[in-house]
N, C-alpha and C positions, 0 to 999 in steps of 0.2 A: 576557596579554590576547589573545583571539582575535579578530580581522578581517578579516570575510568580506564580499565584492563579489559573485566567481563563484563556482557551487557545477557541478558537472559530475555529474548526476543517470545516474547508471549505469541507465536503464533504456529499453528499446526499448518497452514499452506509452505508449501515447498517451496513455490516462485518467488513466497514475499521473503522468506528467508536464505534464498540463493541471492535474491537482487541488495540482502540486506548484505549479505557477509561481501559482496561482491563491492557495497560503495565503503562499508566502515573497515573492513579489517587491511585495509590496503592503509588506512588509518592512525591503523594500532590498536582498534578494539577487538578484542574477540567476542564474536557472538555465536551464542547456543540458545537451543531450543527445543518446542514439543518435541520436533522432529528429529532431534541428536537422540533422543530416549533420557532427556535429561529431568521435565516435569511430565505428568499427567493432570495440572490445574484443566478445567474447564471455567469457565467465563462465560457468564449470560448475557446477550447482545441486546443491550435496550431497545425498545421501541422507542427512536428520536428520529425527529426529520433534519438534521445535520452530524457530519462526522466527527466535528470536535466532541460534541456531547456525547458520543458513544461512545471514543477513546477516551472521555476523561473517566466514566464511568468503568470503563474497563481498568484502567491503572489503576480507579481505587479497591476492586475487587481484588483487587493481584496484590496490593500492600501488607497484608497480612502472609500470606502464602510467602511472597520473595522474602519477609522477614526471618523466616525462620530454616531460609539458605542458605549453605557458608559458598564460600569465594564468588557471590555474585555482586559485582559494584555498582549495577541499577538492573534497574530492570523498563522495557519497553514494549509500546503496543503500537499499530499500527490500525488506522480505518481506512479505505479507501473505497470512491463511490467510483458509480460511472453514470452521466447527466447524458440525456438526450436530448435536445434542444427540441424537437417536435412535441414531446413530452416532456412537460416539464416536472423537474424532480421525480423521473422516471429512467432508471431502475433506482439512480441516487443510492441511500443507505443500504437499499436493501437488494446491493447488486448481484451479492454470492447467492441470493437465496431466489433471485428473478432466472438468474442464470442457468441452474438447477432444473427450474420448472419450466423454463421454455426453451433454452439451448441455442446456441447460436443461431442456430437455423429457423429458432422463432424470431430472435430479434432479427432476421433478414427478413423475414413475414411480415416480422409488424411497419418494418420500415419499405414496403415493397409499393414504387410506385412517390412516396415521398421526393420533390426536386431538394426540399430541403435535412439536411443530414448530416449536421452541424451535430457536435457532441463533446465532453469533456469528461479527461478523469479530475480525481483530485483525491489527495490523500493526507492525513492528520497523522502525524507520531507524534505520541509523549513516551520523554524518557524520562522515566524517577530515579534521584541517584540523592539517596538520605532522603535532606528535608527539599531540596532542588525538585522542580517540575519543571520541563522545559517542552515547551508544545512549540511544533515545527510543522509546516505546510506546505505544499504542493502541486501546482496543476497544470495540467498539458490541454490544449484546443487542438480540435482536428474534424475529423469525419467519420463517419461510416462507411465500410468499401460496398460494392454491391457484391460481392463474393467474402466466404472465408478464403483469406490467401495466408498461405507460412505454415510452420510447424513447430515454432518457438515458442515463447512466451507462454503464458498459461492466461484464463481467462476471456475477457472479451477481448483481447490482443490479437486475433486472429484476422479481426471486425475493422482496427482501429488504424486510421492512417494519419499522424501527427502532422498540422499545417507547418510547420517548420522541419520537416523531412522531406526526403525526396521521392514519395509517392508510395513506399511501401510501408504495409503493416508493421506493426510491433511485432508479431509474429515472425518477419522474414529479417526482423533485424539480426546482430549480435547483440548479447548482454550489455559490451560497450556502447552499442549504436544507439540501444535503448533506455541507458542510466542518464545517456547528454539529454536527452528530449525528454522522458517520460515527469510524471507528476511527481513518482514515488523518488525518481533520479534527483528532482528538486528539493523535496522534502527532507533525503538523505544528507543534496546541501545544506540547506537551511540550518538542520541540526549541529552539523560538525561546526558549522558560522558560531552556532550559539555557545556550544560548547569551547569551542576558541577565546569566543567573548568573556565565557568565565573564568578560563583559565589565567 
């Protein structure tokens, strides 16, 4: 049987650990992170052409480090890409780092003039708790907007207009509006599913 309190969210983005604490701790988990000032672990991001392989590599890097923790009862990571259908496996793994170097306003460039502008997130979390791995997945279909619209969300969310919405970005949603539709809102379920299932 697995029993989790604290979960020790391996990541230093802001949004992924707002949207985390926002679907698990309404749960009963508590989760902290880079960001509380609780670790300074760094993590080296594989070069892989999918997210499971990156997340599982990350959880093992982190296996040592969370060992020598006290009151942490797993610990988790999260990947998450973003798929362009005109491009395929393009920005995918290596979204935060395409993101960086072209900026919204590139990926409006590259896609300028494109009819088609089909796109998906998706996102992989594993959570280690002892000898348990529990790998949970993710993913939202949508579009590209022809404009950044909103001021939410962080990321390509600004871009992103989920086919099961009603016409606005992730960006103009609430955090509510965006955990029912998004990839990572799925993923979030998935996990607690699993975790259920152990329990």
């Amino acid at each position: 049987m697995v029993k989790l309190k604290r979960i020790l969210f391996l990541t230093s983005n802001e949004g992924k650990l707002r949207e985390a604490k926002h679907a698990l701790e309404p749960r009963g988990y508590e989760i902290v992170s880079f960001a509380d000032g609780t670790s300074k672990v760094q993590l080296v991001e594989v070069q892989a052409n999918d997210l499971v392989t990156v997340a599982l590599s990350k959880i093992e890097q982190a296996e040592s480090y969370v060992g020598n923790m006290h009151q942490i009862d797993g610990v988790m990571v999260e990947d998450a890409g973003f798929f362009i259908d005109a491009h395929p496996s393009f920005p995918g793994v290596y979204s935060a780092h395409i993101l960086k170097s072209l900026g919204l306003e590139g990926i409006l460039q590259l896609m300028r003039g494109q009819k088609e502008r089909g796109a998906e997130f998706q996102s992989t979390i594993v959570l280690q708790v002892k000898s348990e791995r529990i790998v949970a997945q993710g993913s939202c279909r949508g579009r590209i907007s022809e404009e950044i619209r909103g001021v939410g969300g962080f990321g390509y969310d600004p871009l992103f207009i989920p086919e099961d919405g009603d016409g606005r970005t992730f960006a103009e949603m609430t955090l509510n509006e965006k955990k029912a539709l998004s990839h990572r809102g799925h993923a979030m379920a998935r996990l607690v599913t699993l975790l259920e299932d152990l329990g």
